[in-house]
Structures are given as C-alpha cells and as structure tokens.
N, C-alpha and C positions, 0 to 999 in steps of 0.2 A: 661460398666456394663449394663444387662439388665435388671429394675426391674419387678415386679409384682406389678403396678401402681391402688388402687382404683378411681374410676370415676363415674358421675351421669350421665346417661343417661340421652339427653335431648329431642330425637325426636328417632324415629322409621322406618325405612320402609325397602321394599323388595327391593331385585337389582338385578335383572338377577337368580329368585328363591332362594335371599341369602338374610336372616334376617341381616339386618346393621342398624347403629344406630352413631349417634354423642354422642360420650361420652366430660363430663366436666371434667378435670382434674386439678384442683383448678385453673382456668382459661387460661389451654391450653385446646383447642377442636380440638378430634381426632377421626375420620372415625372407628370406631371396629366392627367386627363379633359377631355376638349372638347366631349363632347357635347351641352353649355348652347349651346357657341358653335360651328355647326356650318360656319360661312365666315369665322374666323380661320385666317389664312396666318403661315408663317414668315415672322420678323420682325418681326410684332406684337406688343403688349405685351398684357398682359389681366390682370386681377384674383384672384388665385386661394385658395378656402377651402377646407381641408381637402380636398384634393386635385383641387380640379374649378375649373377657368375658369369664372367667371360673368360677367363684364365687358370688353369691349371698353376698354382705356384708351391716351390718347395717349402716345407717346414721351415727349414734355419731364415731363409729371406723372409717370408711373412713376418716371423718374429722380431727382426733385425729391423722391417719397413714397421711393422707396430710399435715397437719401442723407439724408433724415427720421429713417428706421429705423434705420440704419447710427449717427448721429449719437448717436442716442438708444440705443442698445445691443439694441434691440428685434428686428434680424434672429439677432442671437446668441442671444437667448433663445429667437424661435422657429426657427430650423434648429441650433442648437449641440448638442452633444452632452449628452445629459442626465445621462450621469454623470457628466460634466466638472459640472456643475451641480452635479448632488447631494452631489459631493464639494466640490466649494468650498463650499456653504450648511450640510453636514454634519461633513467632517473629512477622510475617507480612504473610497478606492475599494471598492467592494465587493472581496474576492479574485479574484475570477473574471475581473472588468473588467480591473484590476489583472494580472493575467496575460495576456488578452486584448495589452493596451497593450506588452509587451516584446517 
C-alpha cells in the first residue's frame, strides 16, 4: 500500500535546480520534493506521496493522522523494511539480506 504520509519538514535546500527538503515522519526521515509547495518553510507539516509534498497540513492534524498510523501499524508497513516484511509473511531472509544484517 501506498499512503499519503504527513511529515515536518525539517531543513530545506536546492539540488541540481530542485526544491528538497528532509521531511520528519513521526521519526523516520525521508528525502521529499517541494516543488508542488513552492512557500513551505521549516517546520511546517505537509502531506507527502511518493516522494513529493502536495499539501500544506496543520500541526495538530499531522499529529493526530501520525499517531492514527502509528496506532494502526500503517507507518510500519509503509517506511519498514521490506525484507523484515517478506521474511515475517514468508519465513526466512533472503541470504544476502541475511548477511547484509550481521
């Protein structure tokens, strides 16, 4: 599943003429596009789908939709590690992962 994840932006900058930004997502931090929202500042929250801010959202709501998510298992599924996933829904780690991990 992919959701529409709220996040705090917590720094700002250009990258090769491309507004990016480190968003907080109730304590995973992920690389996002801004150029939908071109006068979000740090410390704003904003809505983000597959890798791009598209929404301007308030404080109290982000928080209330991440502890939603949080509640409900739903930030684990979409930021968790997917072969933590595939190995719990399947069995055992691929070899490679599985060495990766030691």
């Amino acid at each position: 599943m992919c959701l529409a994840v709220p996040g705090r932006v917590l720094d700002i900058e250009e990258r090769d003429g491309t507004r990016m930004a480190n968003v907080d997502f109730g304590g995973v931090v992920k690389e996002v596009c801004l150029e939908y929202l071109q006068d979000i500042q740090v410390g704003e929250y904003a809505i983000v789908h597959v890798g791009f801010a598209l929404q301007r959202l308030d404080e109290e709501s982000a928080k209330q939709t991440l502890e939603l998510f949080e509640t409900l298992g739903m930030l684990q599924e979409e930021f968790g590690d997917p072969w933590e996933a595939a190995a719990e829904a399947g069995g055992a780690l691929p070899p490679a992962h599985e060495e990766a991990r030691k």
